[in-house]
C-alpha positions as CSV (number, residue, x, y, z in Angstrom):
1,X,14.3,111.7,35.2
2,X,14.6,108.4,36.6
3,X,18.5,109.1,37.7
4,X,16.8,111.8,40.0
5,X,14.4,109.9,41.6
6,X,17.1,107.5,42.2
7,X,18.6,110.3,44.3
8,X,16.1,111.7,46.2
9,X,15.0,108.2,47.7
10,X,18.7,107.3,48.8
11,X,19.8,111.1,49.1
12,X,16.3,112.7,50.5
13,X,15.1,115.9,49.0
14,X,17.7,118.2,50.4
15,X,19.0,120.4,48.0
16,X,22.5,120.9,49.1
17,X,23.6,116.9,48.1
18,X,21.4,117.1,44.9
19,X,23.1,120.2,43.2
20,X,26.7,118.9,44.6
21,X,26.1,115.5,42.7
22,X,27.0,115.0,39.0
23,X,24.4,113.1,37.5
24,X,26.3,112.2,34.0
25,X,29.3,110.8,36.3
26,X,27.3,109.2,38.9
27,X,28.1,105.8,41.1
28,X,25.9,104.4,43.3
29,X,26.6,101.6,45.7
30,X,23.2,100.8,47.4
31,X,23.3,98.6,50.7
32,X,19.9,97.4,51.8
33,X,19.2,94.4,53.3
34,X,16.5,92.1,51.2
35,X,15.9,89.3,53.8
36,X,12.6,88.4,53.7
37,X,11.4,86.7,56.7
38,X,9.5,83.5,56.3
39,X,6.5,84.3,59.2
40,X,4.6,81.2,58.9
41,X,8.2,79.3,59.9
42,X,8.3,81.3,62.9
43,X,4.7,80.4,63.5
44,X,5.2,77.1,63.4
45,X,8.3,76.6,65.4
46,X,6.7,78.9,68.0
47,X,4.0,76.5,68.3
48,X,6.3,73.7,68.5
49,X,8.2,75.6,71.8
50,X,5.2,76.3,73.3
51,X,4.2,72.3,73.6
52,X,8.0,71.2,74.5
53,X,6.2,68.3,76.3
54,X,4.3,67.1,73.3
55,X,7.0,67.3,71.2
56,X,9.6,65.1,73.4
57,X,6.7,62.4,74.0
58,X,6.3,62.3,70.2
59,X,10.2,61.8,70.3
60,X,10.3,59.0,72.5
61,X,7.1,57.1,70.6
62,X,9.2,57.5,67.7
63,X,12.3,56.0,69.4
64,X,10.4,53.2,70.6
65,X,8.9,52.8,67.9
66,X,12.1,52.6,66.1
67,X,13.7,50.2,68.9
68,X,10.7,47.6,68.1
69,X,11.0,47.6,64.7
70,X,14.7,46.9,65.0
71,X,14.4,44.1,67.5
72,X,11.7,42.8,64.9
73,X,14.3,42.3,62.6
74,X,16.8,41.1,64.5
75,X,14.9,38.4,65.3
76,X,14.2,38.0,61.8
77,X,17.6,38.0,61.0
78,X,18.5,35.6,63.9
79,X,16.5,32.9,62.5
80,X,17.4,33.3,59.1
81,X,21.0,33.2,59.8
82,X,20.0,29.8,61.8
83,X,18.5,28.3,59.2
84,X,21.9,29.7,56.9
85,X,23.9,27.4,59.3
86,X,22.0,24.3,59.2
87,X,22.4,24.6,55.0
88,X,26.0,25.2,55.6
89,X,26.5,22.4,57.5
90,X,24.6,20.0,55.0
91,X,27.0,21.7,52.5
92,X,23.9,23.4,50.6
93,X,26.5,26.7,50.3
94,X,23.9,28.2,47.8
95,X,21.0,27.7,50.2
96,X,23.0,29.1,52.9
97,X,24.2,32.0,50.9
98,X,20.8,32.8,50.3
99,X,19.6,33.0,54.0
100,X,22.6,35.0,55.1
101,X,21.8,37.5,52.0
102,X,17.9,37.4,53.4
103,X,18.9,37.9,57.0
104,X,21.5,40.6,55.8
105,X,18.8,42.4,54.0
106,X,17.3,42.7,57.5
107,X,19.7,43.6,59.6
108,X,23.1,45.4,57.7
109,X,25.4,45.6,60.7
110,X,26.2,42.6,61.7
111,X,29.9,41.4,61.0
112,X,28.9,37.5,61.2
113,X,26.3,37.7,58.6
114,X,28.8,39.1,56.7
115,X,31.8,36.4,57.6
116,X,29.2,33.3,57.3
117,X,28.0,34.2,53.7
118,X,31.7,35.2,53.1
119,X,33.0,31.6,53.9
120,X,29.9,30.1,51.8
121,X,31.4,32.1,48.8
122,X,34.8,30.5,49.2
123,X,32.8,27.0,49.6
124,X,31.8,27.5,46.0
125,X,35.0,29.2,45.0
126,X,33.6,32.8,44.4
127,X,36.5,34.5,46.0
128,X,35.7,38.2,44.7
129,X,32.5,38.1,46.3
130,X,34.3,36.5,49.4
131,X,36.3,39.3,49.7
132,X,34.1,41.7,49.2
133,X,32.1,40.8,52.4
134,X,35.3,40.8,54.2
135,X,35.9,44.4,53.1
136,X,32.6,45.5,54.0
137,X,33.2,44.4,57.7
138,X,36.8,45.7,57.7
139,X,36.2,49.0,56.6
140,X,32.6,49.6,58.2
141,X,31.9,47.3,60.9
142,X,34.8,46.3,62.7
143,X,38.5,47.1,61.3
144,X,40.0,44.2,63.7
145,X,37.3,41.3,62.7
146,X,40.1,38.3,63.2
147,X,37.6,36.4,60.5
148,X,37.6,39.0,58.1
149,X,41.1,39.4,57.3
150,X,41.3,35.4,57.7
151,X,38.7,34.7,54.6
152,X,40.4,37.2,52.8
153,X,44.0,36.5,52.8
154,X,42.5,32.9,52.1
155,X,40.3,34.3,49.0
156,X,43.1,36.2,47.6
157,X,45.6,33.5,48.2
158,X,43.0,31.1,46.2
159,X,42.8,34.1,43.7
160,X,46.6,33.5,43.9
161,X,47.3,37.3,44.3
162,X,50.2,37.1,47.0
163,X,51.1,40.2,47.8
164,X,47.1,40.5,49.2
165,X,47.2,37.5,50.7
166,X,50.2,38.6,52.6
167,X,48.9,42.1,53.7
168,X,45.5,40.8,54.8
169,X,47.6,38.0,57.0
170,X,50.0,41.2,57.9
171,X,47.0,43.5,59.3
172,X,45.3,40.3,60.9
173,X,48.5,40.2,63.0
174,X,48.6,43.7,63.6
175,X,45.1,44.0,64.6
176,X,45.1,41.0,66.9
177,X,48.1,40.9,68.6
178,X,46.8,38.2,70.9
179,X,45.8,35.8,68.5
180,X,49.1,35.1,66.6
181,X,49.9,31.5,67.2
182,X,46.1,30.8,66.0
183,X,46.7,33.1,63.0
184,X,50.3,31.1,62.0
185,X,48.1,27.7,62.2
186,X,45.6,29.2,59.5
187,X,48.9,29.9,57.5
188,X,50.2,27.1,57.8
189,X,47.1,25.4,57.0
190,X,45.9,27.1,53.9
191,X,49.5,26.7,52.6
192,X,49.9,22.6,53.6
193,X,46.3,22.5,51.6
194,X,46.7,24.4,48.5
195,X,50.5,22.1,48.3
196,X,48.4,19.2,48.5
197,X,45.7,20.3,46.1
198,X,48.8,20.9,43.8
């Protein structure tokens, strides 16, 4: 019973196709399209088109909005990486460490940040976490960062892992072609240094 109700809704009532059709030995391959539409969406985004104007001055608030905050913490940041310097230069690495990390925390794109509380950690021999910064800027901020690649062919030659050290010196060459002579007196330096150390 149910089989021929099947039939007549997809085959209508006419009698022609429902005496031709086997019921025992029957396939059915139904097409119908089951999209439902979502009419309060529509709504919505119809109410959004109508007030284009609205919509693009809430845009631009938001923008600005956005523009102040981040000059809020760039200012933030600046001062905090000041005060970072003035520690590192009274050799208070940890303090300084600490003020990068803060002014870091406020502003993540900044390749110095990164560099400065990079050089603390070699200060205070924590070479990983040297080189670490360094990769951050390398492979998110600024692939060529000359001072990136310098700290960590330093860390790594500290860490006494050569063939690093040797690579990171290799692609600070490559990337700053102009800089080479200034590049061979870090070499030479950190090499004449660790001899004397040893």
């Amino acid at each position: 019973e149910f089989s021929m109700s099947f039939l007549i809704r997809y085959l209508g009532n006419d009698k022609k196709h429902l005496d031709s059709v086997d019921i025992d030995n029957f396939i059915v391959k139904v097409k119908e399209d089951r999209t439902v539409i979502n009419t309060t969406a529509i709504e919505e985004t119809s109410a959004i088109a109508q007030d284009k104007h609205a919509f693009m001055a809430s845009m631009e608030k938001d923008a600005s909005r956005r523009y102040a905050e981040r000059k809020e913490r760039e200012s933030i940041a600046q001062n905090l990486r000041k005060l970072g310097n003035v520690a590192f230069r009274k050799e208070e690495y940890e303090k300084a460490i600490s003020m990068y990390s803060k002014a870091i925390d406020q502003v993540r794109d900044s390749p110095i940040l990164y560099n400065n509380r990079a050089l603390c950690y070699m200060r205070v021999a924590l070479y990983k976490r040297a080189i670490i910064d360094c990769d951050f800027v390398i492979n998110k901020l600024d692939e060529k960062n000359l001072r990136s690649w310098l700290y960590r062919a330093k860390s790594y030659y500290h860490l006494g892992e050569m063939r690093n050290y040797e690579k990171s010196i290799s692609e600070a060459k490559k990337n700053n072609p102009k800089d080479l002579q200034f590049i061979e007196d870090v070499v030479r330096n950190v090499e004449e240094h660790q001899q004397i150390e040893d």
